[in-house]
N, C-alpha and C positions, 0 to 999 in steps of 0.2 A: 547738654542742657535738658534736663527733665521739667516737664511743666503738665499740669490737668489738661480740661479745654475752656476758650471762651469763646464756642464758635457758634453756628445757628443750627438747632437742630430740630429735625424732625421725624414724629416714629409711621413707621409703615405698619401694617394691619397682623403681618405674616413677618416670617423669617425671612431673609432674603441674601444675595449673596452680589451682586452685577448692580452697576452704576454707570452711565454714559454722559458724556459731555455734549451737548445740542449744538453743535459745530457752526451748524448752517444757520442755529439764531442770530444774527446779528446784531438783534434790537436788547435784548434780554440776555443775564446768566442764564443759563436752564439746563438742566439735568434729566436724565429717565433711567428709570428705576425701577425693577421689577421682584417679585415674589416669590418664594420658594416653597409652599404650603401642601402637604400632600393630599390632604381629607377637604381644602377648602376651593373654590374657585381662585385664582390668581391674580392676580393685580399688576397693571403700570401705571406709575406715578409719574405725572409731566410737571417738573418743580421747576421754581423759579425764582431767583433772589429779587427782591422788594429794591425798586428804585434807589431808596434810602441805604440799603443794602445793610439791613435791619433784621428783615423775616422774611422765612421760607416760606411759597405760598405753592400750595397744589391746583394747576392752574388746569390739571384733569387728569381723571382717571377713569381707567379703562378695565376692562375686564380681559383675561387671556385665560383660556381654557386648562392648561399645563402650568407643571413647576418650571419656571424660568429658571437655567442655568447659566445663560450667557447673552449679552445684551448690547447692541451695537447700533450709533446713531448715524443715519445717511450725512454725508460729509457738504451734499448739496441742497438739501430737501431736510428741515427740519421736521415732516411731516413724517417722516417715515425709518424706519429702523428695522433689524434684524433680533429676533432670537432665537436660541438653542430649547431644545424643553424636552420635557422626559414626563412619560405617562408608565408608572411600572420600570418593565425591563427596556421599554422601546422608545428610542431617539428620535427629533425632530427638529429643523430647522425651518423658519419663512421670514416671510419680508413680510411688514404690516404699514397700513398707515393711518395716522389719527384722522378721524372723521372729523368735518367743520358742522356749523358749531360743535365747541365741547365746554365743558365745566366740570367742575368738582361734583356738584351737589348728586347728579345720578352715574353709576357706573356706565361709562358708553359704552359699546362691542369698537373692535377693533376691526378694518376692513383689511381682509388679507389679499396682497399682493400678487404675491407667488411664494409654493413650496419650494425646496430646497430637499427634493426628495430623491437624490441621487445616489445617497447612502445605505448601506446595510447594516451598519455599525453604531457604537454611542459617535455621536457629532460632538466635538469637544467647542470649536468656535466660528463665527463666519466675518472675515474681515473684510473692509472695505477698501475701495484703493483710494487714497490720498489724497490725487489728485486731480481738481479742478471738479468736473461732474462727468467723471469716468462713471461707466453703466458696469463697470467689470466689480465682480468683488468673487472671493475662495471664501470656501466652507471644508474643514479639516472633520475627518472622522480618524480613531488610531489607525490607518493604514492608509488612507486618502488623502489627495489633496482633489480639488476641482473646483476649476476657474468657471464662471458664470459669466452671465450678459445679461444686464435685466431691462426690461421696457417697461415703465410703472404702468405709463398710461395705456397698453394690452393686457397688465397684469399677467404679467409673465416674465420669465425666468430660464433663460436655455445653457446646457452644459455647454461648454467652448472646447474644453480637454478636461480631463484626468487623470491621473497616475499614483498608480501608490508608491510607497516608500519603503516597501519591502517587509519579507515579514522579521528580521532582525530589528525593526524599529516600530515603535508607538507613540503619532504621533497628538502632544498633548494641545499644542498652541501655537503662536506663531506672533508676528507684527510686519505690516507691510513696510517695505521701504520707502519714507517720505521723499529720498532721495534720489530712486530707481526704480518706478513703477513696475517693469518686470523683473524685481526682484522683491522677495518673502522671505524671512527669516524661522524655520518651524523648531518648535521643541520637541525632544523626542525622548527617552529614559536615558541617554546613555550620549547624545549631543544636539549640539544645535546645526541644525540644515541650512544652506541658502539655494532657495530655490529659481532656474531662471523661468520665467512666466512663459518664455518667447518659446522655449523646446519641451515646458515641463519637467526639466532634472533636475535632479539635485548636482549642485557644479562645486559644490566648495560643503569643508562644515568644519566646526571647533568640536574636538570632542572633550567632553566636559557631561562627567556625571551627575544624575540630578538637578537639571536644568528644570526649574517650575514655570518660570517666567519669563517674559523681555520684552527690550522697550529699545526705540532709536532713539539717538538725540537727531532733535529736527534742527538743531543750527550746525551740527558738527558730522558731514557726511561719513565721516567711516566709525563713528561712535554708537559703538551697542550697551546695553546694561543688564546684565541676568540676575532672577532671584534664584538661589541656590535652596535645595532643600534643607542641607546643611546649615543655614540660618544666615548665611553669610550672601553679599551683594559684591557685584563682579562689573567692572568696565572694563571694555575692551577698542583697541583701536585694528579695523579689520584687515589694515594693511601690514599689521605683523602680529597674528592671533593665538601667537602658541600658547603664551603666556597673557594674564590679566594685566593692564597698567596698571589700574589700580584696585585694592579691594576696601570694601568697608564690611564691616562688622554684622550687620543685619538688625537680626532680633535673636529672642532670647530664645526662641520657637520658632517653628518656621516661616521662613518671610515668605510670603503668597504674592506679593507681585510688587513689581517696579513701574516706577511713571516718571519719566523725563518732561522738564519743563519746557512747554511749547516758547518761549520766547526769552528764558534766561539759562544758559547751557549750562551753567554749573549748579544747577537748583535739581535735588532728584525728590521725589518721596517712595516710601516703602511701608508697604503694610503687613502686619502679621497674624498671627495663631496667638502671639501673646499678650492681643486688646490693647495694640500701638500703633498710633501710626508714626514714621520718622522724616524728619526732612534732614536730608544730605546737602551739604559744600562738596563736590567732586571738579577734580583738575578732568576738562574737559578732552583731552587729547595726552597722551605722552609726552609731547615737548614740556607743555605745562607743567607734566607733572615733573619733568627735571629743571624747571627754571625756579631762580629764589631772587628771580629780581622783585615781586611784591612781600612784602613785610606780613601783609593780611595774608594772601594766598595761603602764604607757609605758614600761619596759626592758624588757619582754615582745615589744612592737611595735616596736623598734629592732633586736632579737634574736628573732625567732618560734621560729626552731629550738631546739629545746627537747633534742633527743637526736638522733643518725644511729647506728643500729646499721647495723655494715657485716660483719657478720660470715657474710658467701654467699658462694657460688663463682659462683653462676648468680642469673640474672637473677629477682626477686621478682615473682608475677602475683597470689599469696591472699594474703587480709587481710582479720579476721575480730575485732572487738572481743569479749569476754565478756558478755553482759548480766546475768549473775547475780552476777560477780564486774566492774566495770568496769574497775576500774583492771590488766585481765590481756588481753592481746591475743596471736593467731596469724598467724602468716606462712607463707606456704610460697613458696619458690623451686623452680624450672623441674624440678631435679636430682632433687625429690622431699623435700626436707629441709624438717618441721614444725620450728617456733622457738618456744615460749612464752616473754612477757617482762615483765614487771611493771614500772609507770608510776608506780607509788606514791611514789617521788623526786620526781616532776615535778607531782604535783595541784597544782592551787592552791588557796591558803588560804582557807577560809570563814569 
């Protein structure tokens, strides 16, 4: 199903590429959202959908010194968040957190946390662990991984372990296991890694060329998703990984990242290079995918695509489900243009 958009949208000042979902708001949608600008100063955006769930409101913005490349919101502390950023040739990672009061009308400064200066390399992403108000989170550079311990309230940050990943491998990203806090799943050129938190190795891996992306499903413990650079979207069930269960089709260009739905396990979306975003029907496990007892299920799987909003000018890199609200997802394309869109057409029936 091909369709435009009718969703809420809103434009950022600069380019941009990273969008996060405010985990820890509970009260509010909210989003943050960061700049990619090279000659300007930088920006985050702390959005929020309107009661009515009508308009996008910037409820503050902040000023950040560097081009944001990667943007991560604390899982317990809606106050605070991670990014990647790049000055020139040279990488950087911290922990910041929004200063009270704040508002729109003046750019605020951002109080920083702790660096994340354990790298010598570009830092590709810094995840967060999952669960509950773990103090742990990993920061990836191509040959590093290294697990952290953060204390906000020292403002500080100390290394726990790191290890690299050899020099046969580059690694680009990752996703923590919502299901096994010492375990990570990283991307690398040539496959994807799981790594155990407890000894630091790499214990297991699918190898699978041109891995861009990946995502867990948070209802289906051994279900993983990858964006393929090949254009093409991959699930996997990890207790027999040789082969994919199932595949969907992508984009027409390449798809740049997957997002599993936090609270309906066959909802995926996928965004791309080719100013789309898609939302998938995917058989959540192999059994599913060999069972024809639902009559929908099996026109679901003959049709996975579910929706194509096409409504960008530039190329889509952010995507960001709601977990307070699930069925309400963000996008952001290259240009700087946030989209909110609502899936609530497309659930399926319980």
């Amino acid at each position: 199903m091909q369709g435009g958009s009718s969703g809420i949208g809103y434009g950022l000042k600069y380019q941009a590429r990273c969008i996060s979902d405010v985990k820890a708001d509970t009260d509010h949608t909210s989003f943050l959202t960061g700049t990619l600008s090279l000659k300007e100063e930088n920006e985050v955006h702390l959005l929020r959908l309107s009661s009515g769930g009508s308009e996008l409101v910037c409820e503050g913005l902040f000023s950040h010194p560097n081009e944001i490349w990667d943007l991560a919101s604390c899982p317990f502390d809606q106050r605070i968040f991670s990014t990647v950023f790049s000055s020139g040739e040279s990488f950087g990672a911290a922990i910041w957190q929004i200063p009270e009061p704040y508002g729109q009308s003046n750019s605020s400064t951002l109080d920083c946390v702790a660096s994340l200066d354990a790298h010598v390399g570009k830092i590709n992403c810094v995840l967060w662990c999952p669960s509950g108000k773990s103090d742990k989170l990993i920061s990836m550079d191509e040959q590093n991984l290294v697990l952290w311990s953060l204390d906000s309230s020292k403002k500080s940050a100390e290394v726990v372990s790191k290890e690299t990943a050899g020099m046969r491998h580059s690694l680009s990203g990752g996703a923590w296991n919502p299901h096994d806090v010492n375990s990570v799943a990283a991307t690398s050129e040539s496959s994807i890694q799981f790594w155990d938190l407890r000894t630091m190795k790499n214990v297991n891996s699918i190898e699978r060329a041109h891995v861009r992306n990946v995502d867990y499903n948070t209802k289906r413990e051994h279900i993983l998703v990858t964006a393929d650079d090949e254009s093409g979207i991959h699930i996997w069930d990890l207790r027999k990984a040789k082969v994919p269960v199932q595949e969907l089709p992508g984009h027409t260009h390449w798809t740049w990242a997957v997002r599993c739905n936090p609270e309906y396990e066959e909802l995926i979306l996928s965004v791309g290079t080719d100013s789309a975003v898609n939302l998938w029907f995917a058989s959540a496990s192999s059994e599913n995918q060999a069972s024809e007892r639902s009559a929908e299920a099996s026109r679901q799987r003959v049709n996975p695509l579910l929706n194509s909003y096409t409504d960008y000018e530039d190329s889509v890199y952010g995507l960001a489900w709601s977990s307070r609200e699930p069925w309400i997802f963000a996008s952001l394309s290259y240009d700087g243009r946030v989209v909110i869109e609502s899936v609530k057409p497309f659930l399926p029936r319980r």
